[in-house]
BAMARVEX-890443 format. One record per residue: x, z, y of N, C-alpha, C, CB in turn; residue in three letters. Coordinates in steps of 0.001 Angstrom, whole numbers, plus 500000, padded with zeros to 6 digits. Glycine has a CB too. Layout:
BEGIN
XZYXZYXZYXZYALA...
***
This chain:
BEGIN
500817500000498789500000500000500000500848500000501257499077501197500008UNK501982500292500934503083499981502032503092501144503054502774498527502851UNK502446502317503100501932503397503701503314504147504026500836504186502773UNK503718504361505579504923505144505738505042506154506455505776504550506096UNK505066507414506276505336508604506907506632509312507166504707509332506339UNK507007510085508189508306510354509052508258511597508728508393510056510666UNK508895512578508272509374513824508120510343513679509440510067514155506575UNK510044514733510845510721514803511609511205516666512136510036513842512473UNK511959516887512523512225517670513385512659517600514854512847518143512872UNK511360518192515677512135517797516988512682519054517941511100516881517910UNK513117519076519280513437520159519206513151520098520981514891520490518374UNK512712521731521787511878521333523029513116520896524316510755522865523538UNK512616520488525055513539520033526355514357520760526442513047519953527655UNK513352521958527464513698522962527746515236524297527346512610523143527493UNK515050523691526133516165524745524960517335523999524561515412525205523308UNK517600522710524916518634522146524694520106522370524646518471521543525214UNK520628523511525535521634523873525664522197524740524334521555524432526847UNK520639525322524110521198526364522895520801525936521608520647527888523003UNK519818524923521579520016524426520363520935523665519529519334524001520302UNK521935523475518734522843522726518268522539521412517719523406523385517470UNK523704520084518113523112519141517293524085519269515896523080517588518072UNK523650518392514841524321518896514093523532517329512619524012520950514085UNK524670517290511831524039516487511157523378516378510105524487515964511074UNK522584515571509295521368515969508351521671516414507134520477514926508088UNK521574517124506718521254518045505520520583518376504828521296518729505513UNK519762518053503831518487518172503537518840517994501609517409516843504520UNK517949519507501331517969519857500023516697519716499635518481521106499746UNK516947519119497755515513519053497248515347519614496284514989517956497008UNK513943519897495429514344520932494140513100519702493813514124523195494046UNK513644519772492058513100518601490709511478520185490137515304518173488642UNK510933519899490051509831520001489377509774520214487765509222518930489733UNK508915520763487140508443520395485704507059519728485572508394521669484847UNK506643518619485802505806518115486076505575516624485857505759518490487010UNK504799515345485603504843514320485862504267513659486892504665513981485090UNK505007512561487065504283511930488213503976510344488025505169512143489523UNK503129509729488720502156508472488736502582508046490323500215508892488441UNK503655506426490153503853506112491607502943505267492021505097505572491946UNK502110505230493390500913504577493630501550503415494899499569505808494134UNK502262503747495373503120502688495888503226502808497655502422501169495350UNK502274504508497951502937504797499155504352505031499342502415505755499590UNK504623504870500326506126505201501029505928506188501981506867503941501816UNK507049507474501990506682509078502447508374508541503417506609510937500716UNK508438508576504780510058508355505055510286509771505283510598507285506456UNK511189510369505138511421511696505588512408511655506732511913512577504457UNK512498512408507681513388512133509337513272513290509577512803511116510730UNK514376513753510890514558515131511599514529514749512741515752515988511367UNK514287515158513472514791515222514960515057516291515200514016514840515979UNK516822516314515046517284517686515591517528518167516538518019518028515322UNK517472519228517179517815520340517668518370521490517173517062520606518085UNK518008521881516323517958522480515284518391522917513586517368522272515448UNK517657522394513179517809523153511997517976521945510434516282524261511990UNK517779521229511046518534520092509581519864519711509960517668518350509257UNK521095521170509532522275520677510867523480520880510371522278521566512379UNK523998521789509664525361522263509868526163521720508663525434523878509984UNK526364522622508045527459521875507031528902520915507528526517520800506202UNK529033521157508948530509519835509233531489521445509439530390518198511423UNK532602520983509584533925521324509920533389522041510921535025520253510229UNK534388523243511219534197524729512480533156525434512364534034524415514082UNK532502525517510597531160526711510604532222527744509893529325526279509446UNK533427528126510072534108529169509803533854530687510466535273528717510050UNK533621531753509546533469532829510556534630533273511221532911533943510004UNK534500534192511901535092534693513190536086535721512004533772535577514626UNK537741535869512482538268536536511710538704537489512884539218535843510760UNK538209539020512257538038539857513451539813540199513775536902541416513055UNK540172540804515309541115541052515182542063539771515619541107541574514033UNK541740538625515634542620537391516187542128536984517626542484536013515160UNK542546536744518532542737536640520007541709534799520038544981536689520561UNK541153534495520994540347533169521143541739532578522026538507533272522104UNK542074531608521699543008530633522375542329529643522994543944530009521499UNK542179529565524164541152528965525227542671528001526040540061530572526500UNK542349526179525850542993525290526696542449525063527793543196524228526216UNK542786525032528947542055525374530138543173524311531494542043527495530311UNK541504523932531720542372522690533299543053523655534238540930521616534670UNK543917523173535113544497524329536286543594524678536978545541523945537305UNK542969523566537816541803523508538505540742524723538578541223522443537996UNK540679524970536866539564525788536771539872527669536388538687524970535554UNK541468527767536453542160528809536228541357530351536560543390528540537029UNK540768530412537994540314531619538236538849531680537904540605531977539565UNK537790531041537712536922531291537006537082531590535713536278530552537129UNK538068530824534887537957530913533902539002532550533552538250529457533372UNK539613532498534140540397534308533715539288534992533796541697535205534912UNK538326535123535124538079535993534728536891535992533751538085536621535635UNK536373535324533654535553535151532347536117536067531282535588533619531800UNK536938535231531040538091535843529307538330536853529439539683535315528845UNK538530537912530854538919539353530901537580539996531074539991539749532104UNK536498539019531502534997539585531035534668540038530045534119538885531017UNK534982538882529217534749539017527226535149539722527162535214538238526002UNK536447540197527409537117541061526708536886542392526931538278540840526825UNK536326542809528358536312544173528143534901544353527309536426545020529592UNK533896543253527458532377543574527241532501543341525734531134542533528116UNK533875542851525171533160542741523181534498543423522417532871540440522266UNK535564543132523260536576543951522880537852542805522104535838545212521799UNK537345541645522422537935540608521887539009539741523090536692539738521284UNK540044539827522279541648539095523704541571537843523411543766539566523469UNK541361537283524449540781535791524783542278535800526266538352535730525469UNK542864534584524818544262533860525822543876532971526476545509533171525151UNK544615532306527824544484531268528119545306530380528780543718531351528493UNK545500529263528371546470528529528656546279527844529666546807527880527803UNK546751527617530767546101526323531825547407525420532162545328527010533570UNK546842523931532439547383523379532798546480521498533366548388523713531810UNK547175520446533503546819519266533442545590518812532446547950518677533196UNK544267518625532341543540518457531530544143517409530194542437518076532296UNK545049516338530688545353515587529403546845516689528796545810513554529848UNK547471517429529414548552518063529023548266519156528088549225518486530101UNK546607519734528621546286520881527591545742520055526034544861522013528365UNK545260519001526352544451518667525006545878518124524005542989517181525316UNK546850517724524848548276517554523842548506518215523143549419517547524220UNK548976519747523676549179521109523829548299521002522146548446522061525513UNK546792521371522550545769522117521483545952521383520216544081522068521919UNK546105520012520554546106518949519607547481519244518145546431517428520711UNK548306519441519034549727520291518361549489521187517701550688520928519195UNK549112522198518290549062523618518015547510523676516372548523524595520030UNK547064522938516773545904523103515479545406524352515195546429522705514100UNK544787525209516076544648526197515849543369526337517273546098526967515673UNK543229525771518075542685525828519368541045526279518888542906524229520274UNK540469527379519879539465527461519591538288527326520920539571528555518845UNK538823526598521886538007526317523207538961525451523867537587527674524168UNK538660524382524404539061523371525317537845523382526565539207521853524446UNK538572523465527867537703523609528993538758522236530284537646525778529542UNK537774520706530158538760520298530924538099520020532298539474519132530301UNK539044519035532962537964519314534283537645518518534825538224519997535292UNK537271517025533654536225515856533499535588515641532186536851514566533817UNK534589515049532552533932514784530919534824513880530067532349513948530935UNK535558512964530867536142511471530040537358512611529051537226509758531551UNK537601513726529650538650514258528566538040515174527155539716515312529462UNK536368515346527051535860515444526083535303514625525557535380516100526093UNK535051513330525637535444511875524751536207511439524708535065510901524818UNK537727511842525216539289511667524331539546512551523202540609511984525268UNK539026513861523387538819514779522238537758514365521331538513516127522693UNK536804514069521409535660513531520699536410512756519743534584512696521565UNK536801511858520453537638510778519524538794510660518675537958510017520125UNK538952512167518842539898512541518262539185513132516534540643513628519348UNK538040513308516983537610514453515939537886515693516222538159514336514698UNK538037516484517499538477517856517436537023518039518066540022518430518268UNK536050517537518644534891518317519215533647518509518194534377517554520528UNK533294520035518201532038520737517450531169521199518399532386521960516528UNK531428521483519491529843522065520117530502521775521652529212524212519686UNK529458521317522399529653521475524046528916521455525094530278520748524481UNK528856522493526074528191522827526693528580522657528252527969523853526192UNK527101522482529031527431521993530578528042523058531279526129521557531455UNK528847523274532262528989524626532870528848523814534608530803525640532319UNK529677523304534935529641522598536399529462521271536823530675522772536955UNK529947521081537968530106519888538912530793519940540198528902519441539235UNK532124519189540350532976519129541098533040517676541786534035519566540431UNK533312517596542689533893516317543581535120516269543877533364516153544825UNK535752515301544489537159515272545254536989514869546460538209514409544702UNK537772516322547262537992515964548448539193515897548736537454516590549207UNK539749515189550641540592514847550945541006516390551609540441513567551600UNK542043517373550577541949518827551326543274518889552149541848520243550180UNK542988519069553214544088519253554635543945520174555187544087518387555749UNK544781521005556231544578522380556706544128521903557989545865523445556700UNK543177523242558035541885523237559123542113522845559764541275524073559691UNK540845522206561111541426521386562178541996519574561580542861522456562766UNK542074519333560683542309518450560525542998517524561530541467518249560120UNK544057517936561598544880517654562927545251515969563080546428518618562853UNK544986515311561556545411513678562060543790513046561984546789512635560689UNK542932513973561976541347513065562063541217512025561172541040512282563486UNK541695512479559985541186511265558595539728511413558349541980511605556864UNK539252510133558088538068510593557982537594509012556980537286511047559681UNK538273508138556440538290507749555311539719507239554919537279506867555200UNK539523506706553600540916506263553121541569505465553693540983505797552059UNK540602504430555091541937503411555780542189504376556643541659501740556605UNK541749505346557142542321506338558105543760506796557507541264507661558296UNK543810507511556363544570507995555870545980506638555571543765508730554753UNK545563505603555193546694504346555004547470504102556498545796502693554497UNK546291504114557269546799503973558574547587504880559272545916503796559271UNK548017506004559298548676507276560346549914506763559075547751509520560515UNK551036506389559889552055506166559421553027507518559340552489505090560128UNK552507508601560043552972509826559994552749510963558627552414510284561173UNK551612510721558421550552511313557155551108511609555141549172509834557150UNK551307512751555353552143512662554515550745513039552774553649513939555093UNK550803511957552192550023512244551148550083512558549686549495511536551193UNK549957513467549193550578514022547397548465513756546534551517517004547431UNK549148513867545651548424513549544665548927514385543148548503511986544665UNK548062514494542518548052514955541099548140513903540134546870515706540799UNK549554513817539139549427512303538182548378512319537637550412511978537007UNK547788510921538253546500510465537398547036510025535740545699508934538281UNK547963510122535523548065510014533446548181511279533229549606509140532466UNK547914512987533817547733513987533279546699514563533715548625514613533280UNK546475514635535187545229515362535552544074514809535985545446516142536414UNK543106515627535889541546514503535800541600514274537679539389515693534977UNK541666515411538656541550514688539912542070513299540087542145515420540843UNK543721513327539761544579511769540166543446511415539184546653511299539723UNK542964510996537580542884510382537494541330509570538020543449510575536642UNK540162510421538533539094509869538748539439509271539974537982510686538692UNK539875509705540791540501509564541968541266507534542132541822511047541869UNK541944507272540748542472506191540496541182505414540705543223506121539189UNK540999505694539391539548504872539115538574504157540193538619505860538513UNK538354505634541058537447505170542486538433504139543129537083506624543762UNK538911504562543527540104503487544671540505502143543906541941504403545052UNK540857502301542236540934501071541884539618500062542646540937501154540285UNK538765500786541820537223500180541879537016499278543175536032501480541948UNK537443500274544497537075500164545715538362499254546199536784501610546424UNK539339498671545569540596497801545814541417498856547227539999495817546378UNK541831499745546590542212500497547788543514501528546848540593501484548636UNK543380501141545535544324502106544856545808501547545476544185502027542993UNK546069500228545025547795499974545586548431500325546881548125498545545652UNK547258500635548064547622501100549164547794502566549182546801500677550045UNK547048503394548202547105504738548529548264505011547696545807505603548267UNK548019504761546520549650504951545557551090504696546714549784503288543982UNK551284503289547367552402503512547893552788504082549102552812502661547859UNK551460504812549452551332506018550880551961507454550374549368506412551414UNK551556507728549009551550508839548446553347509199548051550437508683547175UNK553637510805548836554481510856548878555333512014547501554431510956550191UNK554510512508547350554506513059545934553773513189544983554702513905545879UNK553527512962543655553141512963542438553332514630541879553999511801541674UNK552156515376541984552400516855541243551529516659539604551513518408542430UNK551948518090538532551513518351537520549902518435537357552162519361537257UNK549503519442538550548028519881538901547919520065540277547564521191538226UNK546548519646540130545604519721541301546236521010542378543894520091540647UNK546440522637541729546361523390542111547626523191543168546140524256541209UNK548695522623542234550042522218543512549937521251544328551390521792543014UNK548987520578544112548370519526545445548032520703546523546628518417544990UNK546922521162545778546425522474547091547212523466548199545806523605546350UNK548124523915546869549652524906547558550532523786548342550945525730546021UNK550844522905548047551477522082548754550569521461550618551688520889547483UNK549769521524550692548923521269551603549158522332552584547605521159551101UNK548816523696551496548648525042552218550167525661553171548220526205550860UNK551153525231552267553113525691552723553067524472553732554844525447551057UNK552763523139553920552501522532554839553659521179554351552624523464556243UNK554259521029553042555015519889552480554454519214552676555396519703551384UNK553181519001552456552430517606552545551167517793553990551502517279550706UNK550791516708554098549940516747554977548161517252554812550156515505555355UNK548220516603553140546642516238553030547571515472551005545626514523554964UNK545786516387550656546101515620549200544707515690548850547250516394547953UNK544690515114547538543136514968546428543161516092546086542996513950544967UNK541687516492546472541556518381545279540005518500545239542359520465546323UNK539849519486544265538507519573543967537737520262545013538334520200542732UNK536478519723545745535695520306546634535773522100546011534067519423546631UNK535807522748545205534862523725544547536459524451544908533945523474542669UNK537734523786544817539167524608545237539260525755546666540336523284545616UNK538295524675547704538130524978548953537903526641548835536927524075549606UNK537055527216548094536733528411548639537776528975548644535810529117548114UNK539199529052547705539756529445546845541440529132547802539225528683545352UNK541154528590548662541913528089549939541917528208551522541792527042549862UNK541749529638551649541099529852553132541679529199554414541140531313553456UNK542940528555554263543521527926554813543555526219554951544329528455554485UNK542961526165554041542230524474554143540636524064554352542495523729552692UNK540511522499554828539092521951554395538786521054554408538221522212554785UNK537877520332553673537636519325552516537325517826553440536114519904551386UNK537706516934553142537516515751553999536937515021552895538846515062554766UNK535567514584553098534993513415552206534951512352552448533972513428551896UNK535974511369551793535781510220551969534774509147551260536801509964551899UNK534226508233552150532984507410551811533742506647550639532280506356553168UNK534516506813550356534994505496548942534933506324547941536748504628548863UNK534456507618547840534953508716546445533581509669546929537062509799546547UNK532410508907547520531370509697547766530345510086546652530765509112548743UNK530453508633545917529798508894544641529956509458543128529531508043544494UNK531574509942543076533000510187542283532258511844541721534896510240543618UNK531823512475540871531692513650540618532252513652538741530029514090541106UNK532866515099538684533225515106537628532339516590536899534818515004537737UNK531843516417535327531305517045535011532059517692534411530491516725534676UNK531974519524534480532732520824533506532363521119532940533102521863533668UNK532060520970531281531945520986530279533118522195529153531941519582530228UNK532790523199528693532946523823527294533003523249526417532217524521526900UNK534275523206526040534401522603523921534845523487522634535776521329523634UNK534203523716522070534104524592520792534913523610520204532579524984520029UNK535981524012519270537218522840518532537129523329517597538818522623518910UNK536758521859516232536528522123514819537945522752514390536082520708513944UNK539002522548515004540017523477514752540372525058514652540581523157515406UNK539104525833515447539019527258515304538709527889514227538297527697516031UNK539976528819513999539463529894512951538497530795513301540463530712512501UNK538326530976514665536941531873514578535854531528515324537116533226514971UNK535005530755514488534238529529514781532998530391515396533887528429513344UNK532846531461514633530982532128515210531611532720516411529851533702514003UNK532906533379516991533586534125517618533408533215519118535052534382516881UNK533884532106518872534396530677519642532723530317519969535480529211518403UNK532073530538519841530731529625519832529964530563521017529759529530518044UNK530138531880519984528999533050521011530266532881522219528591535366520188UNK531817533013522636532234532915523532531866531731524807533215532999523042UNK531720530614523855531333529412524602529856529531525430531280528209523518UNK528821529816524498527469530553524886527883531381525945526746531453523704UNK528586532638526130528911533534527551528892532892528744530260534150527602UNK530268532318528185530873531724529302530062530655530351531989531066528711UNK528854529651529224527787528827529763526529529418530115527507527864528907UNK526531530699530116525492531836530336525242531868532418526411533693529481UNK523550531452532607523556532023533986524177533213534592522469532200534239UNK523253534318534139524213535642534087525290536442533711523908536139533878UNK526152535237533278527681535779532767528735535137533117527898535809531382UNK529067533644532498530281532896532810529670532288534097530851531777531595UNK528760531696533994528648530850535175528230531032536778527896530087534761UNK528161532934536901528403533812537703529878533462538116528119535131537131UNK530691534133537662532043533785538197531897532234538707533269533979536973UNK531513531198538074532219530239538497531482529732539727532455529281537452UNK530677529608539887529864530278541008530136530996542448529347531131540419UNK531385532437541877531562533206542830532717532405542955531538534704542703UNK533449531576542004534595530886543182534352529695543424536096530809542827UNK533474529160543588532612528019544587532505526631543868533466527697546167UNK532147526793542846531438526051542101530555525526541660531474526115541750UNK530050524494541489528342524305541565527929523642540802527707523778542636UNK526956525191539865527143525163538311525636524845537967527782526722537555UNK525406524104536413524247524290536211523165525336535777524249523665535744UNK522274524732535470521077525812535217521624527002534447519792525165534317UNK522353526407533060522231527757532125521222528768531338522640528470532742UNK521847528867530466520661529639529107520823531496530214521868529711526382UNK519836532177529937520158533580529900521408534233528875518842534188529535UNK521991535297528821522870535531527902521835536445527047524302536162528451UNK522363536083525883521765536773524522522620536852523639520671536135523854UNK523353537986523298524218538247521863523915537573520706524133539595521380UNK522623537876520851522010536972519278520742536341519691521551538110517720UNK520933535207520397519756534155520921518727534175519479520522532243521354UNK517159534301519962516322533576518968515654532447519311515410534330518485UNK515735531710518497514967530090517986513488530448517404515985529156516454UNK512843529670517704511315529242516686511410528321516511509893529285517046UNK511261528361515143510952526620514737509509526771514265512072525805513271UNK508641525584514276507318525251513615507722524111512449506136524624514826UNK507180524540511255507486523705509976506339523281509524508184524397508860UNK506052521966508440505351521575507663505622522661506565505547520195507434UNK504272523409506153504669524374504725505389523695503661503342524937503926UNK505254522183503503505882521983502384507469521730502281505228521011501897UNK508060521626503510509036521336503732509849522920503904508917520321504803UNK509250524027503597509800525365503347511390525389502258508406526230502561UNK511312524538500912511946524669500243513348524216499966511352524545499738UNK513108523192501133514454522240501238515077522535502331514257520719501283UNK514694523126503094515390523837504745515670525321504884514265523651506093UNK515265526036504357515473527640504166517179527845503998514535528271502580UNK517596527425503225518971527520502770519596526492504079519214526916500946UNK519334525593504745520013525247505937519693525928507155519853523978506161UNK518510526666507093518843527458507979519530528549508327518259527604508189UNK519541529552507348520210530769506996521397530075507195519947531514505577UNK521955529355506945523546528767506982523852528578508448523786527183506141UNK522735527899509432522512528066511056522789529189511211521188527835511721UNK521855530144511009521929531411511670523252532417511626520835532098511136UNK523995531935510391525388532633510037526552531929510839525731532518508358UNK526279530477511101527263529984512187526805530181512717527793529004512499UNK525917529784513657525925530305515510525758531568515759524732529736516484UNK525706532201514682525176534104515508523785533785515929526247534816517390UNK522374533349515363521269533480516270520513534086515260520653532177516999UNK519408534027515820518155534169514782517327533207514929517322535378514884UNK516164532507514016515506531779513475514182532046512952516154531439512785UNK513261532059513994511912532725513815510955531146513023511193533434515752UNK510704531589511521509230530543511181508442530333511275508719530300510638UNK507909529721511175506213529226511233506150528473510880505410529000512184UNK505487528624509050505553527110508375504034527020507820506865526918506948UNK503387526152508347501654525765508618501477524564508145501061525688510200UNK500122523962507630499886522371507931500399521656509115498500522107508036UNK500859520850508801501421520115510402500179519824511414502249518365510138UNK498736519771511105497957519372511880497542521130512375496831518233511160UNK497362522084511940497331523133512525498148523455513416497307523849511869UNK499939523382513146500920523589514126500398522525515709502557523078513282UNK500106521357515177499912520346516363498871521186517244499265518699515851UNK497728521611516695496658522015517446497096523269518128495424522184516619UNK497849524286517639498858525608518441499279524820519549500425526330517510UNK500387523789519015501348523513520265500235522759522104502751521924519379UNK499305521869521276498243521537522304497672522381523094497290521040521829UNK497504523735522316496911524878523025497786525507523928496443525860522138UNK498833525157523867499973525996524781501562526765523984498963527431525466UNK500830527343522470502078527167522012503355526398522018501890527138521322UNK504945526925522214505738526375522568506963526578521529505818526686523818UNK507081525746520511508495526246519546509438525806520443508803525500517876UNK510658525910519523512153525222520466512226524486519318513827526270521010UNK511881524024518249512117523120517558510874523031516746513316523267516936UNK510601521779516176509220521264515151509907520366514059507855520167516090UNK509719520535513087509531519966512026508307519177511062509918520722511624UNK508248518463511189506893517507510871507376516535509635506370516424512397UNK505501516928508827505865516114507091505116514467507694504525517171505075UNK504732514275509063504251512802508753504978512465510480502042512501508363UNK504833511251510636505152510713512029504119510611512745505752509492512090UNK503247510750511990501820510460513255501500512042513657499947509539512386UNK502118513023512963501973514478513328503184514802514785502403515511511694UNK504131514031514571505126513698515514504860513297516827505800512818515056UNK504263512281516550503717511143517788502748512188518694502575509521517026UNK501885513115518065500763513568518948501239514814520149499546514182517859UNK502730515374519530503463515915520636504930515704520831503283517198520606UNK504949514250521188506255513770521385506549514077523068506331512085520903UNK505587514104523759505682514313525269506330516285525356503662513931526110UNK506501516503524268506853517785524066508128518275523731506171518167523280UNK508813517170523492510514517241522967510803516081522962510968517825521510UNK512413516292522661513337515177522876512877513949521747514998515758522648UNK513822512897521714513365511915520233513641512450519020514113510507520061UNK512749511629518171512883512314517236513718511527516359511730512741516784UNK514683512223514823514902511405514405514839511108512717515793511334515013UNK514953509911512057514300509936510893515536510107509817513362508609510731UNK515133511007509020516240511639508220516175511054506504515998513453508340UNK515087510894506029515101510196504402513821509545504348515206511364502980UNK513814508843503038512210508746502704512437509326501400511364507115502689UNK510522509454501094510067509861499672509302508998498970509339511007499655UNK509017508761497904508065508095497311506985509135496994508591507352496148UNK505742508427497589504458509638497805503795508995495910502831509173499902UNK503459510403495340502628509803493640501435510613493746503566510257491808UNK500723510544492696499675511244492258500413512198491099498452510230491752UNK500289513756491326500380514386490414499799514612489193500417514996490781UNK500069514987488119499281514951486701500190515783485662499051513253486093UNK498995516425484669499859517200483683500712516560483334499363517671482604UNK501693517386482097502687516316481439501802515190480448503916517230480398UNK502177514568479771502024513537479182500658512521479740501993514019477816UNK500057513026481415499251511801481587497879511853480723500146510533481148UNK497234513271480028496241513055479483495055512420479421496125513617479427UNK494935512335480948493880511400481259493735510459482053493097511839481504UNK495168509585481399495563508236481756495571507538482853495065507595481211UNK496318508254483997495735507950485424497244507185485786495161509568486566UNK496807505991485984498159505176486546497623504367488182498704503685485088UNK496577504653488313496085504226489796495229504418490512495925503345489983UNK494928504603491987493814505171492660492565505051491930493663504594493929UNK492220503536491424491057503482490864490698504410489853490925502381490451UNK491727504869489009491329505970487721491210507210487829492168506040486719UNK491148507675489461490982508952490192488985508769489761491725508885492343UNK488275507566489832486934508290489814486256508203488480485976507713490879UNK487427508351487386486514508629486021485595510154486282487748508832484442UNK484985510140485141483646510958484841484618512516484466482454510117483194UNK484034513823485446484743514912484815485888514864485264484794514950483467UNK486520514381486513487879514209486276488182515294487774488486512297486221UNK489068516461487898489081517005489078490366516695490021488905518358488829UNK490305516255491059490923515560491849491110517083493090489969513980492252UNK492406517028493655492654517672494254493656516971495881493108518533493237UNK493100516932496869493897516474498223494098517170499398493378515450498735UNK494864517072499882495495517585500975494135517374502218497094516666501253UNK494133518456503133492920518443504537493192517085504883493192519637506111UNK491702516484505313492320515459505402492939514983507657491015514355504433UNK492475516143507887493292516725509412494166517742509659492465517164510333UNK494399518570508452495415519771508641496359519552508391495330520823508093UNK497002518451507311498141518241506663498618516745506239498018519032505588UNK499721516415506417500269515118506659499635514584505225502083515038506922UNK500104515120503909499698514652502772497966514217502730500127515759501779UNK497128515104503110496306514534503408495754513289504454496006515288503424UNK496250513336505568495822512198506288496217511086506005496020512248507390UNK497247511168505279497743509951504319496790509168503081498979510574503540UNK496493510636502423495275510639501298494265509434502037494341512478501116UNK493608509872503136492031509738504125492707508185504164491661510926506145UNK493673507867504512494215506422505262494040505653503668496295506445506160UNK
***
């Protein structure tokens, strides 16, 4: 009959930060029973957030007693200390940290094989890690720009990049764009804008990090260099010149959990802090940063998921395996899928759904992210063993005496399938 249904899990907008993605997993258990194939098709799919997830590399627990080795941009040095001396007094756990050039630290971690947080200070350097295979979990924390930072008064009146080409006096440093993310977004724009070969041969020194662009500005070696708007607070002696060619230039600060950590639940709830409104992203914040929304902090965050009851038997054991890596909890609710639908319509709100059909999917898709499709099944007619009363097709469902048993034909995916 060609009949196809979506086993999905989806998971809500709203909760995205703390829900994990993670890839499909899905256990089945064999029966003592026979079965009669009638020639529906059952597809089974997840849309995760959630809970059809873990099983990859970095679900290692936390080995108590070992220090979190955190790679860290320069840029982002004093938020991020004090974070780590946050953790530490509030869990009792010594959280190192290394800072330097965003491509110099991921060298660094890459070596060392042992890294259990990378914090750089563009996104393009967590899809060089990505691509590496070292990224397991990551989370938003900021948003930075580059400005043109010179000490107050701005005494040569730059006020875009031909300004700056032009004062033949103007002495300009930069951060190497092949180590640090300022030079390098910084390239990029000016390439873009055909303005890089002029500023490169204006530029009178090439530093490690951003931060010695800044100090160098501040002792007065240089005139004016590239630095992160969010540095300014952090520089009472400078201020920020925006130029119209690098107006649209923002770099996103992002948390990376590294499948390389030995203390993976340790590394995760740290990462969670640190991306916490009321915790990490306070500090970063108080040194002038401008951070996103953020989860509340919760030691042990809880999840709801809403399940198809029948799909209880093959996800239980992936979840419990969730809840032991991330440190959370995992509240159920496993119903007919057409009952859960009618909760969620009413106002009920999971952070994740699990659904045995796609048309149970479809009716609150305006409710979560996409969904996605994870297996199929072949849908049969059940029957004792040996077939006693010879049922090989719908039609032999209406012999005489014969008791037939189906799913609601609005409460539950198996049934509306039945009705169709």
């Amino acid at each position: 009959m060609g009949e196809r249904s979506t086993f999905n899990v989806q998971r809500r907008t709203s909760r995205e930060r703390t829900v994990r993605r993670a890839a499909p997993y899905i256990r089945g258990a064999s029966g003592k029973v026979n079965v009669v194939l009638v020639g529906f098709v059952v597809s089974v799919g997840v849309l995760i957030g959630l809970v059809v997830i873990l099983m990859r590399g970095g679900g290692k627990g936390a080995k108590t007693g070992e220090p979190l080795m955190v790679y860290c941009a320069a840029g982002l040095r004093e938020p991020m200390q004090a974070v780590a001396d946050e953790y530490g007094k509030e869990f009792g756990v010594e959280v190192r940290c290394s800072f330097g050039a965003s491509q110099a630290e991921l060298v660094t971690l890459e070596r060392a094989g042992n890294a259990d947080i990378y914090l750089p200070a563009d996104e393009s350097y967590v899809e060089m890690a990505r691509g590496k295979g070292l990224v397991e979990v990551v989370m938003p924390v900021a948003v930075m720009r580059p400005v043109l930072g010179v000490k107050k008064g701005n005494a040569f009146s730059i006020k875009s990049i031909d300004d700056l080409i032009a004062k033949k006096d103007f002495r300009l440093g930069q951060a190497n764009p092949d180590a640090a993310a300022i030079g390098k977004v910084c390239r990029d724009a000016l390439t873009k804008a055909g303005k890089w070969e002029a500023v490169r041969a204006k530029t009178v020194v090439f530093t490690g990090t951003v931060n010695e662009v800044a100090n160098a500005v501040k002792v007065g070696s240089i005139d004016g260099g590239f630095i992160w708007d969010a540095l300014l607070k952090q520089y009472a002696d400078l201020e920020g010149v925006e130029m119209p060619e690098l107006k649209d230039v923002s770099s996103r600060v992002a948390v990376v959990v590294l499948k390389t950590s030995r203390n993976g639940v340790e590394a995760r709830k740290f990462a969670r802090y640190l991306a916490a409104k009321d915790r990490g992203l306070k500090q970063f914040e108080r040194f002038g940063f401008k951070v996103v929304e953020g989860d509340l902090w919760s030691a042990r965050p809880e999840l709801r998921l809403m399940s198809g009851a029948m799909l209880r038997p093959a996800i239980e054991e992936t979840i419990s395996d969730f809840e032991r890596r991330e440190g959370v909890s995992v509240v159920r609710v496993y119903n007919g899928c057409g009952i859960l639908v009618a909760a969620m319509r009413a106002g009920d709100r999971p952070d994740a759904y699990f659904a045995c059909d796609q048309s149970f999917m479809q009716q609150v898709s305006d409710l979560f992210l996409d969904a996605v499709d994870v297996s199929q099944n072949q849908l049969v007619i059940l029957v004792h063993k040996g077939n006693p009363k010879g049922i090989h097709s719908l039609k032999d469902l209406g012999q005489k005496d014969l008791k037939v048993g189906v799913g609601h034909e609005k409460q539950c995916a198996l049934g509306v399938l039945t009705k169709e």
